[in-house]
BALUM-411132 format. One record per residue: residue number from 1; x, y, z of N, C-alpha, C in turn. Coordinates in pm, 1 decimal. Atoms other than C-alpha are relative to their C-alpha. Layout:
N
NODE  num       n.X       n.Y       n.Z      ca.X      ca.Y      ca.Z       c.X       c.Y       c.Z
NODE  NUM         X         Y         Z         X         Y         Z         X         Y         Z
...
//
This chain:
192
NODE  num       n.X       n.Y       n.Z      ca.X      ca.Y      ca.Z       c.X       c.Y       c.Z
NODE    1     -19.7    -101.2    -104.6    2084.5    2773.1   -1775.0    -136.0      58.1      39.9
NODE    2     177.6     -63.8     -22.4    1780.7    2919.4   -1558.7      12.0     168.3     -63.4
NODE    3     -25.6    -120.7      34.7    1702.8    3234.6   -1641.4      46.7      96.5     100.1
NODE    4     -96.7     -56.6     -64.0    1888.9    3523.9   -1525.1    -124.3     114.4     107.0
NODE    5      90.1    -105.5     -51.7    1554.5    3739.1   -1387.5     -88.0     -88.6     106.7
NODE    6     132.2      88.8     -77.5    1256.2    3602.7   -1153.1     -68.2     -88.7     -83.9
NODE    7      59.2     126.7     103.4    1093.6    3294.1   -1263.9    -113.4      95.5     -39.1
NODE    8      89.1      17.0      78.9     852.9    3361.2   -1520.1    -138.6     -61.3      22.8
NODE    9     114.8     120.6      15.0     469.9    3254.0   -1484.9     -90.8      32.2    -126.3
NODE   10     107.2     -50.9      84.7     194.6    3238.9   -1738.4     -92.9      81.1      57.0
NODE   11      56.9     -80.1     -42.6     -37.8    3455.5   -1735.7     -97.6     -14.6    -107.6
NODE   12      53.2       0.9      78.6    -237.5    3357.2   -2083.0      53.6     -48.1     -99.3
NODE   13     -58.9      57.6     133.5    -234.6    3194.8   -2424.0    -109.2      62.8     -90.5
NODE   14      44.2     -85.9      63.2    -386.9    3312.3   -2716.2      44.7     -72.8    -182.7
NODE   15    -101.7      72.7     110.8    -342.4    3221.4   -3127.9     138.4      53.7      39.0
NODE   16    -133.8     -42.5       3.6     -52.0    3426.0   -3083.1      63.6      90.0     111.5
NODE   17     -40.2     -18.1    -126.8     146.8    3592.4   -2802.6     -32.5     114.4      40.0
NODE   18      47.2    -110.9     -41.3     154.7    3937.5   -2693.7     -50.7     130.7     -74.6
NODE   19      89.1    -136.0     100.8     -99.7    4242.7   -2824.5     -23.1     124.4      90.0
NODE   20     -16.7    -139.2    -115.4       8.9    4586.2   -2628.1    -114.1      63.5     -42.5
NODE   21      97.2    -104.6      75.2    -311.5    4720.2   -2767.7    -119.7     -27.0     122.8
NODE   22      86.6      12.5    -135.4    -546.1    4508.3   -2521.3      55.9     -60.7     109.3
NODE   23     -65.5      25.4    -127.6    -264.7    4421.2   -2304.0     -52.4    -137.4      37.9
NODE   24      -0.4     156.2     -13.0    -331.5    4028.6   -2353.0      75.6     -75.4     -95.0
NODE   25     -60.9      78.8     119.9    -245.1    3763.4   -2563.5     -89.0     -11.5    -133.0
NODE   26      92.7     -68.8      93.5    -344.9    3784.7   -2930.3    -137.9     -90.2     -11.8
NODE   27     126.0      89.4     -30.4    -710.4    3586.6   -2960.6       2.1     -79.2      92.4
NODE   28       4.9      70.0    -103.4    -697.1    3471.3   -2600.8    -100.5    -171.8     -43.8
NODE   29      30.3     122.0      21.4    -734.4    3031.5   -2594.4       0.1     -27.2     158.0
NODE   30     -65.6       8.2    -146.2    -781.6    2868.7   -2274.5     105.7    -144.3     -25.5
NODE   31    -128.4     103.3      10.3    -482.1    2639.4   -2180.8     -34.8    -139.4     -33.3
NODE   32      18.7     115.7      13.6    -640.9    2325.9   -2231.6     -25.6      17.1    -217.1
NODE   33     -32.9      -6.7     146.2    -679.3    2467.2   -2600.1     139.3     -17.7     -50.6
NODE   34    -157.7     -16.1      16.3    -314.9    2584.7   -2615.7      46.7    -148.6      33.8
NODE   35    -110.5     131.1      -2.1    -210.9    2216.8   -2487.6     -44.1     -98.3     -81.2
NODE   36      27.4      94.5     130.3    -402.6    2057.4   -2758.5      86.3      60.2     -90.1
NODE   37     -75.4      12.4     131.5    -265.6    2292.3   -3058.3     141.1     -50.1      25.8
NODE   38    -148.5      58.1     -63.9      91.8    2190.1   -2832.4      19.3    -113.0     -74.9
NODE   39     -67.9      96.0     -18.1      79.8    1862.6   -2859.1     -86.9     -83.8    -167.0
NODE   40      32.3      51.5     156.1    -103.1    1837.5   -3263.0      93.3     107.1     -42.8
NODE   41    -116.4     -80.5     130.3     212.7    2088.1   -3360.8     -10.3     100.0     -51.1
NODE   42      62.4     -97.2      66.3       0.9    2352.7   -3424.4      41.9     145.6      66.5
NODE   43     -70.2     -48.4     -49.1      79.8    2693.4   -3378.8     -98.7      84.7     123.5
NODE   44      57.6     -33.5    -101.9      21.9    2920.2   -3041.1      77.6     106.4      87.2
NODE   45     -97.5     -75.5     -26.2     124.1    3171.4   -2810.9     -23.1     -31.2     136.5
NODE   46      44.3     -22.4    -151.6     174.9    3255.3   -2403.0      61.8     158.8       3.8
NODE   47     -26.8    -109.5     -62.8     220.3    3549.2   -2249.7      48.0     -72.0     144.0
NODE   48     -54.9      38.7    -110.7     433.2    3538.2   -1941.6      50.3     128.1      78.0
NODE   49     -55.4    -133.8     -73.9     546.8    3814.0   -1667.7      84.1     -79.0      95.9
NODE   50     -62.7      13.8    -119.5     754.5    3810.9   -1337.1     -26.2      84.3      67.3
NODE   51      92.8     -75.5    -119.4     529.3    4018.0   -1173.7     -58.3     -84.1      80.3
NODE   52      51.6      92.8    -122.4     380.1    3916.6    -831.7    -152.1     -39.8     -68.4
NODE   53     117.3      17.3      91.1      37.1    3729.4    -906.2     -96.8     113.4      11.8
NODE   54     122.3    -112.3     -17.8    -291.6    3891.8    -966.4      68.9      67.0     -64.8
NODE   55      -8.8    -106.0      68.0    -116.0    4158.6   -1165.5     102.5       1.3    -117.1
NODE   56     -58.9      -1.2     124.4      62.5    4215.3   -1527.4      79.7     106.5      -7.4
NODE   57      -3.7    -118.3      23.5     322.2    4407.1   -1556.6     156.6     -21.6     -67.3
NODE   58    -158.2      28.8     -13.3     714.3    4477.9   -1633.5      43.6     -80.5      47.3
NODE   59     -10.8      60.6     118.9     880.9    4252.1   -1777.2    -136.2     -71.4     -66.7
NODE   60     120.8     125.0      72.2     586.0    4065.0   -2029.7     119.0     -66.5    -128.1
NODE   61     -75.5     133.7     105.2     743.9    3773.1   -2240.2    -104.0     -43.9     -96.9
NODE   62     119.5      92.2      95.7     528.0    3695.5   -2526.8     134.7     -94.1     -81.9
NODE   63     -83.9     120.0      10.2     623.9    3343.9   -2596.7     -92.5     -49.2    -159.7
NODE   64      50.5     -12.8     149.0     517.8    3230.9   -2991.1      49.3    -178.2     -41.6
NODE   65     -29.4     113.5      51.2     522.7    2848.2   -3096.5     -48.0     -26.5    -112.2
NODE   66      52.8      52.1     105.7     483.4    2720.9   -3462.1      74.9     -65.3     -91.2
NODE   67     -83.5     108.7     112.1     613.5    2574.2   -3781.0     125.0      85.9       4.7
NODE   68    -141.6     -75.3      14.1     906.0    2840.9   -3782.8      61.2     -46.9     110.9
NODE   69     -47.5      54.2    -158.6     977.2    2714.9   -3429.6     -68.3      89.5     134.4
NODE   70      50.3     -34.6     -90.8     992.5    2891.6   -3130.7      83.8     174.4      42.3
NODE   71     -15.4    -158.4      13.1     995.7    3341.3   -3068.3     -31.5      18.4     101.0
NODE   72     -16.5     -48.2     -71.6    1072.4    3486.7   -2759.2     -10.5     139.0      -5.1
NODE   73      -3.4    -159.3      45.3     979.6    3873.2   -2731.9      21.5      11.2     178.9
NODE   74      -4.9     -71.3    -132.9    1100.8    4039.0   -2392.4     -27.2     126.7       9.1
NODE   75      17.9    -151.6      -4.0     923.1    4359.6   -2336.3      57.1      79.8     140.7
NODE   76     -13.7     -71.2    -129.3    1100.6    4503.3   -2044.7     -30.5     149.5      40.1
NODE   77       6.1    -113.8     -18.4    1078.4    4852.5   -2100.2    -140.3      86.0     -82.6
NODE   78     104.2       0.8      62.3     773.6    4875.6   -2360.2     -69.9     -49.8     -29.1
NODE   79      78.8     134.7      -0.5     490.4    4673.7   -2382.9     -26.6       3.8    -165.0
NODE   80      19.4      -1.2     181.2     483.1    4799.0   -2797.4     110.1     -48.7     -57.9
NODE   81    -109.2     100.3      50.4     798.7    4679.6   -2888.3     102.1     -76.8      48.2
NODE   82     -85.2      49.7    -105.5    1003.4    4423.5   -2742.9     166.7      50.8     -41.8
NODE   83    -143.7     -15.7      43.6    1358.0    4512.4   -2685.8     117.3    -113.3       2.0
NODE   84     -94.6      85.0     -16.0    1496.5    4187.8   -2640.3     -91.0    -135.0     -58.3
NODE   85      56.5     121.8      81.8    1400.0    3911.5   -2929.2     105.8    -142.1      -9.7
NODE   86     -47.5      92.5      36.9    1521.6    3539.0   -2924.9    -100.3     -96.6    -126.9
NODE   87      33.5      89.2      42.9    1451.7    3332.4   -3215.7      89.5    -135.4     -19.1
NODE   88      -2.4     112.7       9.7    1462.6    2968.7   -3223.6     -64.5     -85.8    -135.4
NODE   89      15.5     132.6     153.8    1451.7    2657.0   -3534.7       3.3    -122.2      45.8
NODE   90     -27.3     128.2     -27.7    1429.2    2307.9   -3498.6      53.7     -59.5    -197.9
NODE   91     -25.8      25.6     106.9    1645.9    2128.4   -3803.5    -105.1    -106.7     -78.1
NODE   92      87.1     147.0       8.3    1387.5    1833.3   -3790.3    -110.3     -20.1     108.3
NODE   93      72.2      40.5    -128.2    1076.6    1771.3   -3635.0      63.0    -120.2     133.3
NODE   94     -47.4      14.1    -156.0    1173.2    1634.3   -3237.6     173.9       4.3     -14.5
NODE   95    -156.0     -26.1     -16.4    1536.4    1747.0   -3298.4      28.8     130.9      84.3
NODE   96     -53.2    -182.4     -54.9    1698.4    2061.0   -3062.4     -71.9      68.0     -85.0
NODE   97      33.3    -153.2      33.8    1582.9    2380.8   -3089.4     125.4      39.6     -57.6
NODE   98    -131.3    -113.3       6.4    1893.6    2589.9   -3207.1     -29.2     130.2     -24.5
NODE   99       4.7    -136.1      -4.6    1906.9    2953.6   -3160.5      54.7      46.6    -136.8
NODE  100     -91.4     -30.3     170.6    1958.3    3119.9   -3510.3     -45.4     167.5      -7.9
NODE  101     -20.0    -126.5      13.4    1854.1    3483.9   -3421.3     -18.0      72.1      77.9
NODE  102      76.2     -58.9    -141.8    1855.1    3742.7   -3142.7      36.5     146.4     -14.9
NODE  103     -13.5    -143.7     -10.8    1773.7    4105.7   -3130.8      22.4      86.1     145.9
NODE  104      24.4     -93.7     -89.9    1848.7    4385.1   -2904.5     -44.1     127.1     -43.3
NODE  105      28.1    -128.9      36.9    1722.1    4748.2   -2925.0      17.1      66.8     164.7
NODE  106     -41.7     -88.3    -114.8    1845.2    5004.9   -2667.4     -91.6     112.5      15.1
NODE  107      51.8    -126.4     -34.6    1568.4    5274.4   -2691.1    -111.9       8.5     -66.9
NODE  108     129.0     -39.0      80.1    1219.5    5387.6   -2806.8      20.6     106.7     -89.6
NODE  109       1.1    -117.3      50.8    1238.3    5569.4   -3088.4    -140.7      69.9     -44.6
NODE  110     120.7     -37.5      -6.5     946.7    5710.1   -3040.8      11.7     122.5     130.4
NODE  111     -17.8     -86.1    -145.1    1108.3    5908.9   -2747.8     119.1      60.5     -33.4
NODE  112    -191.9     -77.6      37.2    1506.8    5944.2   -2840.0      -5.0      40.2    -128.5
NODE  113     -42.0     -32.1     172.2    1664.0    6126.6   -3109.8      81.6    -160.9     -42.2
NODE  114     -39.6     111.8      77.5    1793.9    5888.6   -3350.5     148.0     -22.9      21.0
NODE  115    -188.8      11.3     -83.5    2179.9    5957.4   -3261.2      28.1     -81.2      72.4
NODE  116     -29.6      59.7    -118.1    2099.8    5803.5   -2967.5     -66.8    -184.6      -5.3
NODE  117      83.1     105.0      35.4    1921.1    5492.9   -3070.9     132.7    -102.1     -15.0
NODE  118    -113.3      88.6      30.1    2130.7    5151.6   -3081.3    -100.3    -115.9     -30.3
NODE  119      27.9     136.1      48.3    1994.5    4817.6   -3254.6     113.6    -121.3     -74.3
NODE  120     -81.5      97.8      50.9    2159.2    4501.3   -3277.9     -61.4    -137.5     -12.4
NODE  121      76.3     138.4      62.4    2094.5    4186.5   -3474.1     132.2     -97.2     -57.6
NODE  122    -110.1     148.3       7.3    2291.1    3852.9   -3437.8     -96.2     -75.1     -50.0
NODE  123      79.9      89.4     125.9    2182.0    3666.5   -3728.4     119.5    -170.1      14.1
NODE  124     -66.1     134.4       2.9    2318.8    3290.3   -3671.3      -3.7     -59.6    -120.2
NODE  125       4.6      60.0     115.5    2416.4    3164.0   -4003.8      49.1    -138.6     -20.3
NODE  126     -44.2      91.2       6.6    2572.8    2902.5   -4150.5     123.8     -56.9     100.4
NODE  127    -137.5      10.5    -160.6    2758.6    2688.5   -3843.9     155.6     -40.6     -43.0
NODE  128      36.7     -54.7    -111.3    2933.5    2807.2   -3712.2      59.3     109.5      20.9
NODE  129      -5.2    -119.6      31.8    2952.2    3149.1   -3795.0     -93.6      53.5       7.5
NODE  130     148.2    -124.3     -61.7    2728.7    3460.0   -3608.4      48.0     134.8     -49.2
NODE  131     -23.0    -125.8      21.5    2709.9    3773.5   -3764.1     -56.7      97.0      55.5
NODE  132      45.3     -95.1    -106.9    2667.1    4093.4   -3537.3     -11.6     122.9    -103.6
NODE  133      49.3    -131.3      61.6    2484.4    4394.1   -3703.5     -51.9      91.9     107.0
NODE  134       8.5     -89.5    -101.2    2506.9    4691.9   -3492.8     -27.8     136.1     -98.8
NODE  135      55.1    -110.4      28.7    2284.8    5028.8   -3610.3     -24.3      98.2      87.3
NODE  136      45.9    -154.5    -105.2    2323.3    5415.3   -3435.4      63.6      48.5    -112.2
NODE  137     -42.6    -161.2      83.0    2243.2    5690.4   -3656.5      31.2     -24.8    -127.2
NODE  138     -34.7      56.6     149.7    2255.4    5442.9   -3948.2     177.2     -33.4     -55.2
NODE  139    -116.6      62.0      24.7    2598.6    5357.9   -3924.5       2.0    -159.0      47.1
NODE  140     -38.7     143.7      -9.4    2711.8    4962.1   -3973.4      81.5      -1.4      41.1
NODE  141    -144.5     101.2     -58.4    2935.0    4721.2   -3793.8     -72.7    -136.2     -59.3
NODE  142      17.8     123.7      30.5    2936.1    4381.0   -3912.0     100.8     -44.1      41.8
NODE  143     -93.5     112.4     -68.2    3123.1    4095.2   -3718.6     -17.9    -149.4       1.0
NODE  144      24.4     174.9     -48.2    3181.6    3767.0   -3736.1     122.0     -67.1      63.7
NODE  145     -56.5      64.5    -126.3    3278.1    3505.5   -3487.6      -1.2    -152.9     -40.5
NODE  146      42.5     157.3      12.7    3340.3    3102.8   -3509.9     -69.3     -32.8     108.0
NODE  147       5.5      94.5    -103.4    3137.4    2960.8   -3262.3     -75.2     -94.1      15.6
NODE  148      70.5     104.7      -5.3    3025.8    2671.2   -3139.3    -143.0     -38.1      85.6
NODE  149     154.7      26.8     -83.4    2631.4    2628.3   -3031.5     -61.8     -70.0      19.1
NODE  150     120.0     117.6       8.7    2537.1    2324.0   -2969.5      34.1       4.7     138.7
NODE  151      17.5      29.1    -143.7    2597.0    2345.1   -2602.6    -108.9     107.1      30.4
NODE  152     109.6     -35.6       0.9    2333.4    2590.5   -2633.0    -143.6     -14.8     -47.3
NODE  153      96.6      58.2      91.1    2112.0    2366.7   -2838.3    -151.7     -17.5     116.7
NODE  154     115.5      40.3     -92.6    1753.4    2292.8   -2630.2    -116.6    -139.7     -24.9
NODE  155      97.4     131.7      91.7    1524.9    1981.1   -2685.4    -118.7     116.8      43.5
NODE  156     142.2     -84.9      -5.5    1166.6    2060.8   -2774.3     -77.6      18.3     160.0
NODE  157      46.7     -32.1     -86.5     974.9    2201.7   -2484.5    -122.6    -127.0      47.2
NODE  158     138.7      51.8     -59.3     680.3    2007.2   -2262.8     -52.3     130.1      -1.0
NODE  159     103.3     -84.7       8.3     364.2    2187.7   -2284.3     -23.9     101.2     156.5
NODE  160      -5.0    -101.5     -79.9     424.0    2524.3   -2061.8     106.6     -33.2      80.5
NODE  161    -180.6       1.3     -68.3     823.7    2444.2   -1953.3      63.5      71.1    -103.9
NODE  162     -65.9     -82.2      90.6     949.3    2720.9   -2131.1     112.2      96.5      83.8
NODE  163     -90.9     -52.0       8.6    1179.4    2811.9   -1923.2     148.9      50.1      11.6
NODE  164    -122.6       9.0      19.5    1514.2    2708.3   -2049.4      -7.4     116.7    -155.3
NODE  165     -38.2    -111.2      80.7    1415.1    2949.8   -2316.8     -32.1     162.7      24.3
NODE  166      33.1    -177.5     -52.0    1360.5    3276.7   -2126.5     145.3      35.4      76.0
NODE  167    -102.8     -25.3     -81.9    1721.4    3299.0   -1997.2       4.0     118.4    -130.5
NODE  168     -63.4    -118.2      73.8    1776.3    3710.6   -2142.7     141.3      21.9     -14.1
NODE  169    -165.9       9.1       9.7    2170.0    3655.5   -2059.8      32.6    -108.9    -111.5
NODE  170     -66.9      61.7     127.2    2177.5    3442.3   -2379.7     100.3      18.4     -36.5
NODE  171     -70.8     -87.3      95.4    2329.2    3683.0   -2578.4     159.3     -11.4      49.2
NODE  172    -142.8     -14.9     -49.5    2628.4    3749.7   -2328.3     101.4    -176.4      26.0
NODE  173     -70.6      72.0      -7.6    2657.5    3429.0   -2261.3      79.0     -88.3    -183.6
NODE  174      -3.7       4.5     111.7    2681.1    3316.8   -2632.7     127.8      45.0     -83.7
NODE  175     -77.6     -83.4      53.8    2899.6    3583.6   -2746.1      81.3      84.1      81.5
NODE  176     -57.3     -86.7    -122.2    3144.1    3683.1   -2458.8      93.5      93.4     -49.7
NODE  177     -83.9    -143.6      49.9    3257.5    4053.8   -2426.7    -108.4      87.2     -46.2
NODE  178     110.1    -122.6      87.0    2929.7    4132.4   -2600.8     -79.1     105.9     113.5
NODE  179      -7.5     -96.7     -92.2    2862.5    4489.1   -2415.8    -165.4      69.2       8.1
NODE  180     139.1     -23.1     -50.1    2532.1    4563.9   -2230.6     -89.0     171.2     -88.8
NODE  181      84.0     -72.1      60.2    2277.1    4770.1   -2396.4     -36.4      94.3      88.6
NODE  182     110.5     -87.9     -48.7    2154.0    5059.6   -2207.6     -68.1      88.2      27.2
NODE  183      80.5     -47.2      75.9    1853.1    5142.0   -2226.5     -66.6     191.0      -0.4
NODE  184      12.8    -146.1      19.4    1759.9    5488.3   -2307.8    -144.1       5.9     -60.9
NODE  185     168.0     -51.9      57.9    1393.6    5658.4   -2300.4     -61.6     -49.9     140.4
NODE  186      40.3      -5.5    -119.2    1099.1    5659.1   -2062.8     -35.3    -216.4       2.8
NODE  187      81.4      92.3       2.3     935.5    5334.0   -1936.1    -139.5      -5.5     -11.3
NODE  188     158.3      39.3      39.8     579.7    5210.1   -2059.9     -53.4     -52.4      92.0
NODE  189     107.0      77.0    -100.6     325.1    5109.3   -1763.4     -60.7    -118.6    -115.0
NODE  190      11.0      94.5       0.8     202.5    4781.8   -1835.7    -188.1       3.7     -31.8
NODE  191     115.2     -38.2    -102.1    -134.1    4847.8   -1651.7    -107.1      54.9    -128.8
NODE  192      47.5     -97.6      45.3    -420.0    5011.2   -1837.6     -59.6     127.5      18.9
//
């Protein structure tokens, strides 16, 4: 599925993906680096927006490739913590990706009281059973679901086609019924 927002472009690579501190990627590489460690396996990051060019801003995607697989961070609302995490596994080197974990967080707590705070973590376990951990105010829910994910499975990426894994409607689509997050607190400029 494409993704559900404006296409995505790069914007930088780096060993590792996004660093809200200098508002790049972490030890900026240039791409012809990044498509070597790509294509020796090694690990690497991008940064990506859907901002118009020339400028960085809301949403940043730090994108994360290595031996664990492949980590999606969507910062839409803070460039310090993303509120919307996909992780990805491969069972076997050149086998699918499969999705095995995805976070949401509804708020900065750094801004809301804690009452108001919501975090949720779908931990994909053994298939094909997803368990939903939902935290406000330190109270648990735990849920589980049978389902089946291999129609969401992905083959490994070409070097900078990433994006069958930036679709943020994962989640809903994945787990239908599952009820929109939203978000609470200010927004973070991008910009420095």
């Amino acid at each position: 599925m494409p993704p559900t927002r404006p296409p995505y472009r790069i914007v930088g690579y780096g060993a590792g993906a996004w660093n809200d501190w200098t508002r790049a990627p972490i030890d900026p590489i240039s791409e012809d680096e990044a498509r070597a460690r790509h294509e020796a396996d090694e690990p690497y990051g991008a940064v990506l927006t859907a901002a118009p060019d020339g400028r960085l801003e809301l949403p940043v995607v730090g994108l994360t490739v290595n031996q664990h697989g492949i980590t999606v961070e969507f910062h839409r609302h803070d460039t310090g913590t993303a509120d919307l995490v996909h992780v990805w596994k491969q069972p076997a080197p050149g086998e699918a990706f499969r999705i095995t974990q995805i976070d949401r967080r509804a708020g900065s707590s750094e801004a809301v009281p804690r009452d108001q705070l919501v975090y949720e973590y779908l931990k994909l376990g053994v298939d094909p059973a997803i368990w939903v951990h939902w935290t406000d105010a330190g109270a648990e829910v735990v849920e589980e679901r049978s389902i089946d994910r291999t129609p969401f499975d992905l083959p490994p990426p070409a070097f900078g086609a990433y994006d069958a894994f930036l679709d943020d409607g994962l989640a809903a689509r994945l787990w239908p019924g599952l009820p929109e997050l939203a978000w609470i607190g200010p927004e973070v400029p991008v910009g420095p």
